[in-house]
N, CA, C and O of each residue as an XYZ file, in Angstrom:
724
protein
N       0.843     -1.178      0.000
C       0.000      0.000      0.000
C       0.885      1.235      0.000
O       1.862      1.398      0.730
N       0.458      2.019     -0.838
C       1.550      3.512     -0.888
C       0.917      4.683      0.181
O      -0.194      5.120      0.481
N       1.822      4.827      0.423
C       1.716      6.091      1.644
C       0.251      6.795      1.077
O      -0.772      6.924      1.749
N       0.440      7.199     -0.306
C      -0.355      8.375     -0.931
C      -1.646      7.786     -0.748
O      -2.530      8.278     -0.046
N      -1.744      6.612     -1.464
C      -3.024      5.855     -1.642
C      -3.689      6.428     -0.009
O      -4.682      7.144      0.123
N      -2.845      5.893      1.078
C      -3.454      5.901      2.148
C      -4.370      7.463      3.043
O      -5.365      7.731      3.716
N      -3.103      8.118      2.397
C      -3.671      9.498      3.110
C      -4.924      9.997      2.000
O      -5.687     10.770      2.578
N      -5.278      9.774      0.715
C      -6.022     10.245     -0.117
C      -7.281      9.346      0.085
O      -8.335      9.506     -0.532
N      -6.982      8.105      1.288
C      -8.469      7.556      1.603
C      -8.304      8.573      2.586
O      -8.102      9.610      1.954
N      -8.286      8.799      3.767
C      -8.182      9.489      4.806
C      -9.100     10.860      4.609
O     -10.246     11.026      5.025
N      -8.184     11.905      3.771
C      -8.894     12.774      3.141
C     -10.238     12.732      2.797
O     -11.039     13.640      3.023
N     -10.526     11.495      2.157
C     -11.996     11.511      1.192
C     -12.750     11.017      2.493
O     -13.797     11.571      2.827
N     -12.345     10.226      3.047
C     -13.215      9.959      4.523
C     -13.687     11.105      5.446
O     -14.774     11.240      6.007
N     -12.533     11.937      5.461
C     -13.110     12.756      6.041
C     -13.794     14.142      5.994
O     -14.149     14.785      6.983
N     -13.923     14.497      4.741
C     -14.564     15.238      4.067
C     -15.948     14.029      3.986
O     -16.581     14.592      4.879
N     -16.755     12.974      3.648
C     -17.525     12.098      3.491
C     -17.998     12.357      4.867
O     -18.837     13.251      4.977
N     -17.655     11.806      5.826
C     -17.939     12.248      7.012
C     -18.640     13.759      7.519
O     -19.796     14.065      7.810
N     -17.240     14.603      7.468
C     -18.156     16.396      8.036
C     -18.901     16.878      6.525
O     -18.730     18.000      6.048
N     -19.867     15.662      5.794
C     -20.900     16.367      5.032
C     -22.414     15.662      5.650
O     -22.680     14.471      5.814
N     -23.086     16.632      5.857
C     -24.335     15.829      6.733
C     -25.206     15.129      6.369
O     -26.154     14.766      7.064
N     -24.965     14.788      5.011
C     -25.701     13.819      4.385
C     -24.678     12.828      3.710
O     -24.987     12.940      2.523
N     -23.737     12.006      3.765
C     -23.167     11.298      2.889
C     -23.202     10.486      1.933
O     -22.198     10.107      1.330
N     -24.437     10.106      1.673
C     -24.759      9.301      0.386
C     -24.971     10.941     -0.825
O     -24.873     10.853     -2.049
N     -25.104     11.551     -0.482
C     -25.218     12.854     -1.092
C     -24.073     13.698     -1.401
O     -24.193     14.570     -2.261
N     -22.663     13.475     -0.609
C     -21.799     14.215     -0.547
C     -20.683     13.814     -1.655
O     -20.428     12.623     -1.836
N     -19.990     14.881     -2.428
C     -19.522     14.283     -4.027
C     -18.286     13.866     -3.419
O     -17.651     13.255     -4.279
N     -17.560     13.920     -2.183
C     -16.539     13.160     -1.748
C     -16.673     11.655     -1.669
O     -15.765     10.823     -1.638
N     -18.120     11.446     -1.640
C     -18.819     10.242     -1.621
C     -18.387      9.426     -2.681
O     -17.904      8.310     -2.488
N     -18.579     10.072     -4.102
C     -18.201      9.399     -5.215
C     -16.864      9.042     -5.474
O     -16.579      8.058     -6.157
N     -15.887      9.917     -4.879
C     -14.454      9.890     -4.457
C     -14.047      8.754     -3.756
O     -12.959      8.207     -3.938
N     -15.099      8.297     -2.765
C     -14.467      7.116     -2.075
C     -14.842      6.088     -2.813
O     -14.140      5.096     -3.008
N     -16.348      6.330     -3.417
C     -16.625      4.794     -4.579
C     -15.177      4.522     -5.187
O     -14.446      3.539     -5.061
N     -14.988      5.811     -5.946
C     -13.820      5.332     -6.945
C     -12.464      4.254     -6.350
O     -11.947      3.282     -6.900
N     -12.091      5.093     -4.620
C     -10.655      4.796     -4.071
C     -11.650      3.270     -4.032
O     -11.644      2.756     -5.151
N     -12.234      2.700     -3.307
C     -12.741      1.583     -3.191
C     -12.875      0.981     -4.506
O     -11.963      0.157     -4.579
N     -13.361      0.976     -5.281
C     -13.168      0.082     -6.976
C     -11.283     -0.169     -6.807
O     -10.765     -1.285     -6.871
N     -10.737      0.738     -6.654
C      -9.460      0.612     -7.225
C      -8.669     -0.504     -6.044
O      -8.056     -1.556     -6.228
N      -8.957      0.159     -4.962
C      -8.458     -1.437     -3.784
C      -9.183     -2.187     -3.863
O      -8.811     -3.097     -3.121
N     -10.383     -2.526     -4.482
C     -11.067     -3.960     -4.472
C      -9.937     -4.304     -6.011
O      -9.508     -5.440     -6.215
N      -9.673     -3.351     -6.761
C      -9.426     -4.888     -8.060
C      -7.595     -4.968     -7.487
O      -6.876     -5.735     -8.128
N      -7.016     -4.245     -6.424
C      -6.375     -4.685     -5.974
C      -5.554     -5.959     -5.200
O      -4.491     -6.564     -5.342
N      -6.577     -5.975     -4.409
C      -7.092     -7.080     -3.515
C      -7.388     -8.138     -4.071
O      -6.837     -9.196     -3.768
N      -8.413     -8.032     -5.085
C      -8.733     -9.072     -6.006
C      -7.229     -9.670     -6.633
O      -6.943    -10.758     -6.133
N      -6.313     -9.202     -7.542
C      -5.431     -9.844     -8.098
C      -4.314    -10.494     -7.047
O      -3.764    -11.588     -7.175
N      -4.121     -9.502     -5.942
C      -3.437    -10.386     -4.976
C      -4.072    -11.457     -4.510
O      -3.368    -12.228     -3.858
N      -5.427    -11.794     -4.678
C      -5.958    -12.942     -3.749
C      -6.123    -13.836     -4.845
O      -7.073    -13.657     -5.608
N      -5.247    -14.868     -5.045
C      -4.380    -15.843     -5.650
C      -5.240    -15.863     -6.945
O      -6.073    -16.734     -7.193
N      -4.976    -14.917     -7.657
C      -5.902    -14.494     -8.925
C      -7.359    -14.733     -9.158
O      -7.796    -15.149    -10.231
N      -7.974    -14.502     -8.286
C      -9.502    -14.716     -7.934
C     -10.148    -13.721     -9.196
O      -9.642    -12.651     -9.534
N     -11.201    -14.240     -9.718
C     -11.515    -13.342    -10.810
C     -12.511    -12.301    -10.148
O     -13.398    -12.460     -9.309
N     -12.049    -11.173    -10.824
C     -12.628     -9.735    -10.368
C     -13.984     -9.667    -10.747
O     -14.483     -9.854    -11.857
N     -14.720     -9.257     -9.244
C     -16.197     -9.301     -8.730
C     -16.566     -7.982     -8.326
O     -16.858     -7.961     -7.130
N     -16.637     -7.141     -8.756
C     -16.744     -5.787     -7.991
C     -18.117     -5.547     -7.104
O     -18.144     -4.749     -6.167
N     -19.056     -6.202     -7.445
C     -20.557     -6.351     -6.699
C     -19.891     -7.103     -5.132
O     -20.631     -7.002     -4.153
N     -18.864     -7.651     -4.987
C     -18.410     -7.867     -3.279
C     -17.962     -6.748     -2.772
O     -18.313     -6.371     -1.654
N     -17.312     -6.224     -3.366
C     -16.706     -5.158     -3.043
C     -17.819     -4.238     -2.796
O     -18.095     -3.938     -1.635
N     -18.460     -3.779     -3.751
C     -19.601     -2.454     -3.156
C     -20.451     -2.952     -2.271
O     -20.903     -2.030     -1.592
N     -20.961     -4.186     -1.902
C     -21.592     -4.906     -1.019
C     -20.816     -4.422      0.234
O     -21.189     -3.637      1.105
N     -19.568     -5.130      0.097
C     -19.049     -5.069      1.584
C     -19.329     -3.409      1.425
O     -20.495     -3.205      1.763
N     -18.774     -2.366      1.094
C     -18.580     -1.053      1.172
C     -20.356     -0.828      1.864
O     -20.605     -0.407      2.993
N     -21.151     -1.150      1.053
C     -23.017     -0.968      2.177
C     -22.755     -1.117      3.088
O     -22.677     -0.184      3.886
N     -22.495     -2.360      3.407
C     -22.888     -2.945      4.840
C     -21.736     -2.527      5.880
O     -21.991     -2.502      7.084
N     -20.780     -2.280      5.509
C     -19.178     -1.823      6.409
C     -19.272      0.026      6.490
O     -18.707      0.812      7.250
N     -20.127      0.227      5.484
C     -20.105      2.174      5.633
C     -19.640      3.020      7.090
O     -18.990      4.054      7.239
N     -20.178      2.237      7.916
C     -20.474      3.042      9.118
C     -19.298      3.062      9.794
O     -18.752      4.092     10.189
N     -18.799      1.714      9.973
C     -17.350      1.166     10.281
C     -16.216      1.857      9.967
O     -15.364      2.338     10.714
N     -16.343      1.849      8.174
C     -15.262      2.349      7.356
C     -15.214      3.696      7.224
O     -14.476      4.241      6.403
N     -16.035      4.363      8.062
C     -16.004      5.926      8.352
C     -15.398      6.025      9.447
O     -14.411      6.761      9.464
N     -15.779      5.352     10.634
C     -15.321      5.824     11.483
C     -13.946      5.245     11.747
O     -13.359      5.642     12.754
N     -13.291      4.242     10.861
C     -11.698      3.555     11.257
C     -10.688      4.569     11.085
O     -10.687      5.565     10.361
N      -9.937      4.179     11.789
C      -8.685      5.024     12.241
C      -7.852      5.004     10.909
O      -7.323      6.025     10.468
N      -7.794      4.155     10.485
C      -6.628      3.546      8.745
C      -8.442      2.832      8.021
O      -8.886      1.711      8.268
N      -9.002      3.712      7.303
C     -10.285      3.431      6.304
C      -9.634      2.036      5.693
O      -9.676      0.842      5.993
N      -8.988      2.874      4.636
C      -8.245      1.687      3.536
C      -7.892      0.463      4.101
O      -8.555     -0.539      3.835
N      -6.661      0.405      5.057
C      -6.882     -1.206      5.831
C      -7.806     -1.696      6.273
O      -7.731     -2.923      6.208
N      -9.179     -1.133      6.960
C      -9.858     -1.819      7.349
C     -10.520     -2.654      6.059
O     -10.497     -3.881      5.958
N     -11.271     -1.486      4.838
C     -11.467     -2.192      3.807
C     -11.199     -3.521      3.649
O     -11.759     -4.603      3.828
N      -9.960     -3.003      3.182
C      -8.646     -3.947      2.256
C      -9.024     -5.231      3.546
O      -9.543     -6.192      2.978
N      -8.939     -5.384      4.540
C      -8.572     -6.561      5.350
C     -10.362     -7.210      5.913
O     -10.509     -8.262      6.535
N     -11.460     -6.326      5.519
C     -12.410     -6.755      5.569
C     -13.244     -7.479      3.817
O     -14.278     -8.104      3.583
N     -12.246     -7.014      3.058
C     -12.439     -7.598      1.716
C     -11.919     -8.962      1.663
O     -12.680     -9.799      1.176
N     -10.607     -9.405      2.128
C      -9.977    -10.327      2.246
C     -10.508    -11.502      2.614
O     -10.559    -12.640      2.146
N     -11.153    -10.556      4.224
C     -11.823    -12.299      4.527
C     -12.993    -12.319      4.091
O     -13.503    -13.432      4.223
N     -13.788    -11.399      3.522
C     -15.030    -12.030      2.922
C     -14.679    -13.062      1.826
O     -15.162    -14.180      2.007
N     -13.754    -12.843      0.474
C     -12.865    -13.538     -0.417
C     -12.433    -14.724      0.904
O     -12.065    -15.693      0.239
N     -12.388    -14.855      1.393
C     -11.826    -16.058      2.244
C     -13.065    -16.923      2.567
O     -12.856    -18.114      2.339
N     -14.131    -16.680      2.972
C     -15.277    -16.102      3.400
C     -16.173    -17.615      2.199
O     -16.586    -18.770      2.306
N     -16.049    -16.672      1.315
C     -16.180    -17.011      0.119
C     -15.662    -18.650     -0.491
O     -16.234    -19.703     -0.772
N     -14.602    -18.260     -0.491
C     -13.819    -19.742     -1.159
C     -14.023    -20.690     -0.135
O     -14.368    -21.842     -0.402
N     -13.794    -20.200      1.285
C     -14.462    -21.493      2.102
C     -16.238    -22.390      2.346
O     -16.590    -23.414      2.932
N     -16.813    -21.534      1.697
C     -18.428    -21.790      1.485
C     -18.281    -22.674      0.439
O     -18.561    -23.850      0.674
N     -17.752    -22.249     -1.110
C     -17.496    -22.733     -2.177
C     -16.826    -24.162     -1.697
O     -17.548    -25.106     -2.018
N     -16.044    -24.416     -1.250
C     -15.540    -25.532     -1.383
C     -16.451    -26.676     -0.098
O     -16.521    -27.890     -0.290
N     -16.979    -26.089      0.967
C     -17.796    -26.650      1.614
C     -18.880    -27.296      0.642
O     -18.986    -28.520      0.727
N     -19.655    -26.672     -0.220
C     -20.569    -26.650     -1.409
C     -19.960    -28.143     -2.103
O     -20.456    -29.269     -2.126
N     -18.839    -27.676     -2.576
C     -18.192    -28.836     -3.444
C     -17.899    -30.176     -2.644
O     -17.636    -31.154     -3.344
N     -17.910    -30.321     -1.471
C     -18.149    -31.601     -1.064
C     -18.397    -31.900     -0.657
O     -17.922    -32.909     -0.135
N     -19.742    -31.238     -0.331
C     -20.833    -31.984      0.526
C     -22.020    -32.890     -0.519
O     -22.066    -32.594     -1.713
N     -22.782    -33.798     -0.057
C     -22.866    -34.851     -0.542
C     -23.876    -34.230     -0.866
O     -24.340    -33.413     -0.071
N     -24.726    -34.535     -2.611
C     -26.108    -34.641     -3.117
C     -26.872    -35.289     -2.316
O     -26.647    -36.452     -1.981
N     -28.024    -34.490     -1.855
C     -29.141    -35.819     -2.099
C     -30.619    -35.529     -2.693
O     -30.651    -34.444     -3.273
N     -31.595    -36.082     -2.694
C     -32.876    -35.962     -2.633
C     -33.365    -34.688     -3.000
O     -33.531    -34.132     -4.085
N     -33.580    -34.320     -1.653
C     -33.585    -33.250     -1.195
C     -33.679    -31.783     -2.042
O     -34.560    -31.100     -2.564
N     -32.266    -31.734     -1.854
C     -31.164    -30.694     -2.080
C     -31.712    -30.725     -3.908
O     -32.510    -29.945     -4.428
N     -31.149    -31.615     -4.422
C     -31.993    -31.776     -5.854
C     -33.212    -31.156     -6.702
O     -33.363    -30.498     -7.731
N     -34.231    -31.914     -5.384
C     -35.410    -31.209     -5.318
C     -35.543    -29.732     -5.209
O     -36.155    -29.205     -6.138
N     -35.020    -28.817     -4.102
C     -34.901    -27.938     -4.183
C     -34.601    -27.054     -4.744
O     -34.959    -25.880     -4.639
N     -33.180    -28.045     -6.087
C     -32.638    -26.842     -7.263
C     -33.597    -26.912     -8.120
O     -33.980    -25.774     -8.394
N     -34.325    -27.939     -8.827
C     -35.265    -28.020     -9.497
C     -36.745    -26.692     -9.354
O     -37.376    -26.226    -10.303
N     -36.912    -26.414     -8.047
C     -37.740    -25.694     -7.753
C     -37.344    -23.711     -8.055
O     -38.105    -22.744     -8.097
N     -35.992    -23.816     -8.192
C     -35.494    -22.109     -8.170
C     -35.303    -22.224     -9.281
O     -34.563    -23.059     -9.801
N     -36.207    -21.063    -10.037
C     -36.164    -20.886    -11.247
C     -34.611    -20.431    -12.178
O     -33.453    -20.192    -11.833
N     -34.995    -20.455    -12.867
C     -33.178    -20.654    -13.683
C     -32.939    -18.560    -14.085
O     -33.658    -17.586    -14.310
N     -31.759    -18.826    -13.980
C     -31.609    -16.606    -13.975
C     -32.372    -16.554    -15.473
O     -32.243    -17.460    -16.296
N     -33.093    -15.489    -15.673
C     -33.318    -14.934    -17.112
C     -34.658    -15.764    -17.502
O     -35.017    -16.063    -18.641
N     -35.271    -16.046    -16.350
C     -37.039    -16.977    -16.976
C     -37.606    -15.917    -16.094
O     -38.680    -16.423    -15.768
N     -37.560    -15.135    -15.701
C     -38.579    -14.297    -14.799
C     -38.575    -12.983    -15.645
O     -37.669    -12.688    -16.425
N     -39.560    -12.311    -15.433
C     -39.756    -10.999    -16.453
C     -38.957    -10.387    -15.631
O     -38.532    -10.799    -14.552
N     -38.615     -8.686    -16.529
C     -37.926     -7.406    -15.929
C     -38.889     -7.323    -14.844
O     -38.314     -7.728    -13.833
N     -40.019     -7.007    -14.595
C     -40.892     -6.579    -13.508
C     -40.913     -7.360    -12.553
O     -40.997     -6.677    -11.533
N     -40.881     -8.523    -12.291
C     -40.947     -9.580    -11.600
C     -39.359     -9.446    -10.913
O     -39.266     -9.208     -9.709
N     -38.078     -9.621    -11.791
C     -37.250     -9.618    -11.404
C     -37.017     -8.269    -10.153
O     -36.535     -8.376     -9.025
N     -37.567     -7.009    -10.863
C     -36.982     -5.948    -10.227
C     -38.028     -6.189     -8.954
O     -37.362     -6.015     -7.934
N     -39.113     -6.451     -8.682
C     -39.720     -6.715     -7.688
C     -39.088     -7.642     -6.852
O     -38.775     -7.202     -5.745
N     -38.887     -8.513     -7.029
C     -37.739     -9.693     -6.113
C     -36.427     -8.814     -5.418
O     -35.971     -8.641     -4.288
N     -36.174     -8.457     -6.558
C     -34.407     -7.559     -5.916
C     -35.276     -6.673     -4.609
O     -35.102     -6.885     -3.409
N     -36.167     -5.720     -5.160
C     -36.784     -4.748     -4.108
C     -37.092     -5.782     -2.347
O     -36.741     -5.508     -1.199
N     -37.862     -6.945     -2.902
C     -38.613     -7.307     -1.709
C     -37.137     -8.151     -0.843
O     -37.195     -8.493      0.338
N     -35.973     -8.346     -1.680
C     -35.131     -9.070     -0.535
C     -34.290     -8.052     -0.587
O     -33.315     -8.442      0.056
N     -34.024     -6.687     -1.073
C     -33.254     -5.970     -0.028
C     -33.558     -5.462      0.938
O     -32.755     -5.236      1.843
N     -35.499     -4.986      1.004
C     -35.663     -4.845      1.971
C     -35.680     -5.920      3.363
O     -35.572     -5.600      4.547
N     -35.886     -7.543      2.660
C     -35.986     -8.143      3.892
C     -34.247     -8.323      4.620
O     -34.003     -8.455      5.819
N     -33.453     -8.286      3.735
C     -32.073     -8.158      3.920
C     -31.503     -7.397      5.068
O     -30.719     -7.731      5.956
N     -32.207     -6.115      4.761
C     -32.170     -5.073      5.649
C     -32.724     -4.779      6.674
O     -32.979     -3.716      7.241
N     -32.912     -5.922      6.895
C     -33.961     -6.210      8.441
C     -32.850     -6.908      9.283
O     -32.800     -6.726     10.499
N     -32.063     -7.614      8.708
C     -31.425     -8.870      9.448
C     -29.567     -7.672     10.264
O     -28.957     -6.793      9.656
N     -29.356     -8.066     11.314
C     -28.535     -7.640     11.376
C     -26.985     -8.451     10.679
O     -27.073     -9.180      9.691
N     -26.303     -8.311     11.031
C     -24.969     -8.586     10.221
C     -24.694    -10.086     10.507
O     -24.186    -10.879      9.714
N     -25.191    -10.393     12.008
C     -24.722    -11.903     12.202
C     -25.857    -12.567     12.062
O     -25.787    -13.747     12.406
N     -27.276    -12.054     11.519
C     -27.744    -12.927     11.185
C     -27.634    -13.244      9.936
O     -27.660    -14.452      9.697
N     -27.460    -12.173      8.626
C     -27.064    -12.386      7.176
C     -26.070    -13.225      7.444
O     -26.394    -14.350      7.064
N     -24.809    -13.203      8.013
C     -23.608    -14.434      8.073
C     -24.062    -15.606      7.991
O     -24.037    -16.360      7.018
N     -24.696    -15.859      9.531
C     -25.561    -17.302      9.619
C     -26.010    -17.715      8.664
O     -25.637    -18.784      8.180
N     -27.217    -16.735      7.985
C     -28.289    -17.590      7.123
C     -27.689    -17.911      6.086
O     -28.042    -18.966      5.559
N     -26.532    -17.073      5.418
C     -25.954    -17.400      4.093
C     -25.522    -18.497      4.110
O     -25.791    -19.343      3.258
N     -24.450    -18.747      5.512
C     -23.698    -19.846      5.774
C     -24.783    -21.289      5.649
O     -24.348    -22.242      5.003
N     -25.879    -21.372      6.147
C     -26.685    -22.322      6.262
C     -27.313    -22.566      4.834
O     -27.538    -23.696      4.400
N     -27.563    -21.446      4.175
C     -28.232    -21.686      3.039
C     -27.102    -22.269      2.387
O     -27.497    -23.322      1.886
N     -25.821    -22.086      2.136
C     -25.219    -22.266      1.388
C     -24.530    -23.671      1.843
O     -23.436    -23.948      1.352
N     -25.148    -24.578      2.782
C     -25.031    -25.843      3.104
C     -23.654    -25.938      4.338
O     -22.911    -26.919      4.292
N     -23.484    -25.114      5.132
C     -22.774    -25.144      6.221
C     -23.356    -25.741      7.187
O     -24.472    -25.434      7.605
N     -22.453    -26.898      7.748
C     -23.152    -27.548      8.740
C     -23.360    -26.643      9.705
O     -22.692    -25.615      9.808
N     -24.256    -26.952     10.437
C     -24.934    -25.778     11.903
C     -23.975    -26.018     12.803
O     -23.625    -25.093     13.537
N     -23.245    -27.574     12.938
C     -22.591    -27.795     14.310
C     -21.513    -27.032     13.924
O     -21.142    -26.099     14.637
N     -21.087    -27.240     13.130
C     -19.256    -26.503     12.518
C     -19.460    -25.260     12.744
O     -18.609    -24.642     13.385
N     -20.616    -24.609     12.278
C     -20.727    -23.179     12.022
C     -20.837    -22.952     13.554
O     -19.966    -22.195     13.983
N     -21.925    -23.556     14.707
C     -21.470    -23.042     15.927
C     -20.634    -23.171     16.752
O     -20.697    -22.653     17.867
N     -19.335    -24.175     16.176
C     -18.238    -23.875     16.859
C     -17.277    -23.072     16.553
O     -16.433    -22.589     17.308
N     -17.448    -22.892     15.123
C     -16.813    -21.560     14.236
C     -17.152    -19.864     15.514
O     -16.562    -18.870     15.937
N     -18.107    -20.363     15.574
C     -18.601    -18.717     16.164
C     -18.429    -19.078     17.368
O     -18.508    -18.063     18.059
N     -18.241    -19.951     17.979
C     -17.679    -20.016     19.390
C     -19.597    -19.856     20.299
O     -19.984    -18.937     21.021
N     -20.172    -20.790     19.977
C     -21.954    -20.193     20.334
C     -22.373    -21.859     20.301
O     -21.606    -22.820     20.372
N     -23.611    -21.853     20.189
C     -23.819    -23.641     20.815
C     -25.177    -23.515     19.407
O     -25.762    -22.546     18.923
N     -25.240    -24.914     19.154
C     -26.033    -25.290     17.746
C     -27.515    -24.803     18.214
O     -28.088    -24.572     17.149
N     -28.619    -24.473     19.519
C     -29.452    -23.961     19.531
C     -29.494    -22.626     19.348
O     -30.557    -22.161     18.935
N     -28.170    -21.562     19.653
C     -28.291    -20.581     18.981
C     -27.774    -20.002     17.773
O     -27.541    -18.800     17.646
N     -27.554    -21.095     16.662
C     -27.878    -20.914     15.637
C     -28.860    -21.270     14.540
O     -28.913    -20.987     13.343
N     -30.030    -22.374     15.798
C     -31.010    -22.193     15.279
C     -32.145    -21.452     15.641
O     -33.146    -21.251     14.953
N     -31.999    -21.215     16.332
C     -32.698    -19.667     17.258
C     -32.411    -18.584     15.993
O     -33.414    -18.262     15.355
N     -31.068    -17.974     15.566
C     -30.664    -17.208     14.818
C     -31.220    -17.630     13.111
O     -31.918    -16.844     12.469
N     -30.972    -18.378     12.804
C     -31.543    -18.662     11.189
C     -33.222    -18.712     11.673
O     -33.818    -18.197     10.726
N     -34.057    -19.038     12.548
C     -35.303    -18.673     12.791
C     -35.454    -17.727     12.927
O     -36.068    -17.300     11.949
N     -35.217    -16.778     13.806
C     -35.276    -14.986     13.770
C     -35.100    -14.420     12.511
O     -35.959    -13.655     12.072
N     -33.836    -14.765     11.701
C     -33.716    -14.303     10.054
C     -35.016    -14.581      9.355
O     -35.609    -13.673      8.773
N     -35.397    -15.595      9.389
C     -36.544    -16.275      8.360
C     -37.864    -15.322      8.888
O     -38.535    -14.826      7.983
N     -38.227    -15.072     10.117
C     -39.065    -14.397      9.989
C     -38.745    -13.118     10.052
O     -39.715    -12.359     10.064
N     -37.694    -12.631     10.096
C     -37.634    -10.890      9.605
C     -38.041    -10.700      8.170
O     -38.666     -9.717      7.771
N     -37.450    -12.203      7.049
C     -37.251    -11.989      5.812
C     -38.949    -12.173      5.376
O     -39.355    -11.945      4.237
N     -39.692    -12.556      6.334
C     -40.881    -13.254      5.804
C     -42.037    -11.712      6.458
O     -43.264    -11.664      6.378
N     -41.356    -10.934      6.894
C     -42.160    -10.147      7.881
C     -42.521     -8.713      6.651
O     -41.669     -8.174      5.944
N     -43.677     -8.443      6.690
C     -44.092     -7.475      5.342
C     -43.373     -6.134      5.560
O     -43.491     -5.228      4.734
């Protein structure tokens, strides 16, 4: 990381910050940019992972508040990008060998395939799960992804250092925030 890079996040942070609206403030667009440029950073150092920029502005939503108020912006980023990419490849490969069955089958059969749903339909879906998205706090989006994405519950609650009823306590609380109008 170059000195410059670092102080020119700093700067844009804090101008982003003392504007009282920040999704509004054109320093705002300043930090989109510094952020694109350390995500395809990050990206090529992380053992040539092909460049995803929708993680990157994701994490940047959900980390906003964080990544304003950190002492070093850019590292926190940079080292909260990392392990999501970590994050990531460890789900993926959980995925890859865990066993078919029945089930699971059944279930892909049932989710419609990308590009069979109309524009209207589609943009209605995106609308109704960001808002239910945005209900869930941060460790419950973790959880549920982790579960949806076939993480065992016991692993995952010793991962989090928490006991397997409260992570099903937690993926139940998610389901009905996501189900809640």
């Amino acid at each position: 990381m170059s000195e410059s890079d670092t102080e020119a996040w700093r700067e844009t942070v804090a101008r982003v910050r003392s504007s009282p609206d920040w999704r509004r403030s054109p320093a705002f667009a300043e930090l989109y940019a510094l952020v694109s440029r350390e995500a395809e950073r990050v990206f090529r150092a992380f053992r040539g992972r092909a460049f995803d920029m929708d993680e990157a502005h994701d994490l940047l939503a959900e980390r906003m508040t964080e990544i304003l108020s950190a002492e070093s912006p850019r590292a926190y980023f940079a080292t909260a990008l990392r392990r999501r990419l970590i994050d990531v490849e460890r789900r993926a490969r959980t995925r890859r060998e865990a066993p078919r069955t029945e089930a699971t089958d059944e279930a892909a059969r049932r989710v419609p395939s990308p590009g069979t749903e109309s524009g209207a339909e589609r943009v209605a879906f995106v609308i109704d799960a960001r808002a239910g998205v945005a209900r869930l706090t941060l460790r419950e989006r973790d959880v549920l992804v982790a579960v949806a994405e076939g993480e065992d519950r016991d692993a995952l609650a010793r991962a989090l250092g928490t006991s397997r009823a409260n992570i099903d306590q937690i993926v139940s609380r998610a389901r009905q925030k996501l189900h809640a109008p």
